[in-house]
N, C-alpha and C positions, 0 to 999 in steps of 0.2 A: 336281548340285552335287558337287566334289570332295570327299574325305574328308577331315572337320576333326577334330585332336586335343578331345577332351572338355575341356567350358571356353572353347572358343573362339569368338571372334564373326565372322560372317560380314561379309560385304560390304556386304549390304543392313541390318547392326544390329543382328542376332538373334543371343542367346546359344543357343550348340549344348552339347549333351549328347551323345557320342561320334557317330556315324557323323548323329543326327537331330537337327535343329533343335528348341531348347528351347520347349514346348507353348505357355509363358507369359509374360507380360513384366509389369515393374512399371511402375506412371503415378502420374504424381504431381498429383493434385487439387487445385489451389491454390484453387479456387470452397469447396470443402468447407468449411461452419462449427462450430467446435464440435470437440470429441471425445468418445469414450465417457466415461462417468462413471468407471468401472473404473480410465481410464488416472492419473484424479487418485490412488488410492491406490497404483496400479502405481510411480508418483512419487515418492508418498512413501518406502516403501519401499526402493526404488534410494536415494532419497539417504540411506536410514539407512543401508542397505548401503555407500556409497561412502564415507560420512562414518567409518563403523565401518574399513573401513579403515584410514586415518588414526590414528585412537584408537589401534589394534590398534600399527600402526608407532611411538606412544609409551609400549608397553609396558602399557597398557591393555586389562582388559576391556570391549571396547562394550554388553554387556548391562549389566554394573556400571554404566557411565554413564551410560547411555538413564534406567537404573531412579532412578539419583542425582537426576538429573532432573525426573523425573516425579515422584517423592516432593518435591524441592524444592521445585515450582510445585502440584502439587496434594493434596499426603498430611498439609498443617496448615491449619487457619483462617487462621494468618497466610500463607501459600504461596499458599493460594486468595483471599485479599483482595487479593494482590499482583501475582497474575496478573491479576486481574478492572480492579486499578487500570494495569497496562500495556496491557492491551485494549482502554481505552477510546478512546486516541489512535487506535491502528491499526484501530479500527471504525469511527470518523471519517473519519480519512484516506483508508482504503481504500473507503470510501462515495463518499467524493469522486471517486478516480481512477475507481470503477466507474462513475456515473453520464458521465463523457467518456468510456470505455471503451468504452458501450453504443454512440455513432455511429461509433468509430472513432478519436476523437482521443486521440492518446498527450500525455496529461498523466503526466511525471516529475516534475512539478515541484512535488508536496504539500510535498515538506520545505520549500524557499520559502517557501508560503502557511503552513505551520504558523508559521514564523517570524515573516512576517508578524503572522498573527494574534497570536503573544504577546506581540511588540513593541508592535499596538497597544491588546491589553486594559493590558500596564504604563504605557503613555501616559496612561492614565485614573487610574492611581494615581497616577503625578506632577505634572501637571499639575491634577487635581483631586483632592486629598487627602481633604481634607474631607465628603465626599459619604456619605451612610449608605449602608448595604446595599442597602436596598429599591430605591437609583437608583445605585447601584455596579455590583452584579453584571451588572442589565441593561445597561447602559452599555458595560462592560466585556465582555458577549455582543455586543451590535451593532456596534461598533468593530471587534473580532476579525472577524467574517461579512462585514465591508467590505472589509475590510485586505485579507484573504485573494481577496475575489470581485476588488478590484481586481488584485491579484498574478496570479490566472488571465485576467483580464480582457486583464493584458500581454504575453502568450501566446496569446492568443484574436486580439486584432486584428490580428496580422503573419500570423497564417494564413487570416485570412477575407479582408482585403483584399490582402495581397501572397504570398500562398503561400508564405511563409515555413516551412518543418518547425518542426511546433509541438516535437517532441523538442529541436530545438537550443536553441530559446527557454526552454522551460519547464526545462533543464536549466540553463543558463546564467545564469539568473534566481534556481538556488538559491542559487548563489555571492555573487549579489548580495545577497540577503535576510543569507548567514551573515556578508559582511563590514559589511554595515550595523548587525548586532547586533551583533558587534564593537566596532565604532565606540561606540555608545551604552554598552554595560555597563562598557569601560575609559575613554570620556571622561565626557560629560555628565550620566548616568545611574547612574554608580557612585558608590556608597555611603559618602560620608564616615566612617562610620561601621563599614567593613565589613574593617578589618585589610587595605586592598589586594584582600581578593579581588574578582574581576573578575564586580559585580551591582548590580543594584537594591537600595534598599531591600527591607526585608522588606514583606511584605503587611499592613495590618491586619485582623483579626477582620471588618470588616466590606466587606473587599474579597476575602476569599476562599471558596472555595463548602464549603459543610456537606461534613461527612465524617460515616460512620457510625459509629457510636459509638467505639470506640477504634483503629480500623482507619484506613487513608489513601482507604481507597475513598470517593469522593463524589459529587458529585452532577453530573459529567459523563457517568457512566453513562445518564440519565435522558438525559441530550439525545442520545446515541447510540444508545439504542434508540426515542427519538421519532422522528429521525431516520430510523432504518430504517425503521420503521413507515408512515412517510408517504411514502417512495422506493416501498416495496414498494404500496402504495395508488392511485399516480400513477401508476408504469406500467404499473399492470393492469387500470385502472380511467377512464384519464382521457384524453382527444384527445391532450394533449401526450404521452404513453408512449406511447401506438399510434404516434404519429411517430416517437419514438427509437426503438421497434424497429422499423420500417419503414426507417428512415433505417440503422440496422445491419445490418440484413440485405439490403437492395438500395437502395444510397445513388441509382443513375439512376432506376427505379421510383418513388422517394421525392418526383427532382426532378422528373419525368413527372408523378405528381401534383398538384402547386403546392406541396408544403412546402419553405420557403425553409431550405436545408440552414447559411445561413449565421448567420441570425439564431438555428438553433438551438445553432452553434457556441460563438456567444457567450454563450448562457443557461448550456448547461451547465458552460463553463469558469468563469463567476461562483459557480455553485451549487457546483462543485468546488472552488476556489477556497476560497468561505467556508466550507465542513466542514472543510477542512486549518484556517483560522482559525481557527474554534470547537475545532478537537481542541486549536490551541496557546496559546487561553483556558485551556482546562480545565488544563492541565497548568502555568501560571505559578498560575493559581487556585488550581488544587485539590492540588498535589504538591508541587513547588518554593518558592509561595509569595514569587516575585521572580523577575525575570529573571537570566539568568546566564550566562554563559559554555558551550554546550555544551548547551545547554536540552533540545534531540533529541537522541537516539544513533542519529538516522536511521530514525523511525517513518514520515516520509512516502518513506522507499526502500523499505524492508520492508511499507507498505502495499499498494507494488506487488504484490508476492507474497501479500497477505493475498485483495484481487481476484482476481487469479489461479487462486488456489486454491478461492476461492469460486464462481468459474464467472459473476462478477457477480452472484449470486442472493444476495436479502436476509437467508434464513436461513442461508444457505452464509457470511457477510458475521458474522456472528454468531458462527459455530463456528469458522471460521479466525481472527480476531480472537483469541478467549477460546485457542486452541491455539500461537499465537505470542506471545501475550502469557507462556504457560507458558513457551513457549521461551527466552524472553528470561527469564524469572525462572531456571530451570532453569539456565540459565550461569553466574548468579551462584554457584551450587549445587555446581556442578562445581570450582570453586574451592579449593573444602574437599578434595581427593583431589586436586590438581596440575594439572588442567589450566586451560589459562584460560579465561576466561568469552566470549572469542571464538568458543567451536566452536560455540555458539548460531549465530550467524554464517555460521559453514561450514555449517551445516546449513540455513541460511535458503536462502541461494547454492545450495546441493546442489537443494534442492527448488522452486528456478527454473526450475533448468539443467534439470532434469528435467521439468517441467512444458510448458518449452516443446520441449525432443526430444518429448515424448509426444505435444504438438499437432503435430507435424509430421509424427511417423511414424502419424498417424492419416490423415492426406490420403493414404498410400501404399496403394494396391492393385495387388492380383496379379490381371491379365485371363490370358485364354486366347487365343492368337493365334485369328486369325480362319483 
């Protein structure tokens, strides 16, 4: 072989290092599942670092901030009620996307089904007013878990029978869901009574869920960690889990066996589905107290990354919940020293973008030529 400048690639592919072909070459794994645990904080990190950036460029200290922050969402009872009551949706939500996660199916489309769902636990206050607690609340659970499993249901079937990309569907669906609650809280459903602004009535006493005692935290907590409890139960414990993860980790294998991968399609996008409903019960229920204009700030996008970060796993599912729910308080927080309650946000984004570089640069290995 003639003499190659250092750096240079030969003919045959191979990067040279001055006069000797370089020893190693990088391959990219795309079969590789998973990444190190490490790289989830490696994640984190970078995007506080990237986000700190930013800060820094509006004349900010980023530690100052972080710390604003975190005192915000966790350093008072009231901080800590408040994060506990933002966690509750995005431990829902992101219950949901995980369990479609687990075979593969990219469900975006929680914000949707959250919609869904709160559109139809409000249906139950309107059209049946009257109703006491004791066949309200329930009512008002079931209808939401319907709403929602139908919502995922309509993204399920264009991909099990027409191979439809469930991402365009379950994206495109959220649209649908935010202009139809549009529709209802400015026409038919808006509140004669409410100065124009654009909602339902208010809730009665006996159509909204207990809160503890003088705090906003209620009793959709209870159904989120029931919820996990019986996810984490089912698929370590039960035939249909040994499927989902058989069906996630070697989907041919799965179908070599006899598990009809498509009937499992549809279960989980219903069961996904109804947890974004149930999260968007809890929050007309238990926060809001009426429908209204804006009901999410986008807990079924951000549940994306609450899965994410949790690796799918039920107590991962828990800890990133209650850590973004910080986040999102923590913004409000930052407010008070000039920045806007946006960078919450940036730092959501940041710690995506990062999360999915990490899984990528984790399928790269360094071989030794042969």
């Amino acid at each position: 072989m003639s003499k190659q400048p250092a750096g240079a690639i030969t003919n045959d592919g191979h990067l040279t290092a001055g006069t000797k072909r370089f020893p190693y070459r990088f391959e990219f794994d795309a079969t590789r599942q998973g990444s190190p645990w490490w790289m989830t904080i490696v994640s984190i990190l970078l995007a506080l670092l990237f986000c700190g950036i930013f800060i820094a460029a509006n004349g900010m200290n980023p530690v100052t901030v972080y710390m604003k922050m975190m005192k915000g969402a966790f350093g008072s009872e009231y901080g800590l009620s408040e994060t506990l009551v933002k966690s509750i949706p995005l431990l829902l939500c992101g219950l949901g996307v995980s369990i479609a996660y687990r075979i593969s199916v990219w469900n975006i489309g929680a914000e949707g089904q959250f919609v869904a769902g709160a559109m139809a636990a409000t249906a139950v206050t309107i059209y049946f007013p009257g109703l006491p607690a004791y066949l309200s609340i329930p009512t008002m659970i079931v209808f939401s878990i319907a709403a929602g499993g139908i919502w995922g249901l309509l993204t399920a079937i264009p991909r099990t029978y027409f191979q439809v990309n469930e991402l365009i569907t379950s994206l495109m669906l959220n649209y649908v869901a935010l202009l139809a609650l549009d529709y209802v809280v400015f026409g038919p459903w808006k509140d004669p009574k409410g100065l124009n602004f654009p909602g339902s009535p208010m809730f009665t006493e006996a159509q909204s869920l207990p809160v503890l005692g003088d705090t906003r935290l209620h009793l959709g907590l209870v159904f989120g960690l029931i919820a996990i409890a019986l996810y984490a139960l089912m698929i370590r414990y039960t035939k249909w889990g040994y499927e989902l993860r058989l069906i996630g980790a070697n989907p041919e294998a799965a179908k070599n066996a006899g598990i009809r991968i498509s009937s499992h399609i549809l279960i989980v996008m219903v069961i996904s589905g109804g947890l974004a409903g149930l999260a968007g019960m809890s929050e007309v229920s238990g926060v809001a107290h009426r429908l209204m204009y804006g009901i999410s700030p986008g807990y079924g996008y951000t549940a994306i990354i609450v899965a994410w970060l949790a690796r799918l796993n039920p107590i991962g599912l828990i800890i990133s919940s209650f850590l973004f729910g910080g986040l999102i308080v923590g913004g409000y927080s930052v407010q008070t020293i000039g920045l806007p309650s946006s960078t919450s946000s940036m730092l959501q984004g940041a710690i995506l973008f990062f999360l999915i570089a990490g899984g990528t640069a984790s399928k790269i290995r360094l071989r030794k030529n042969s």
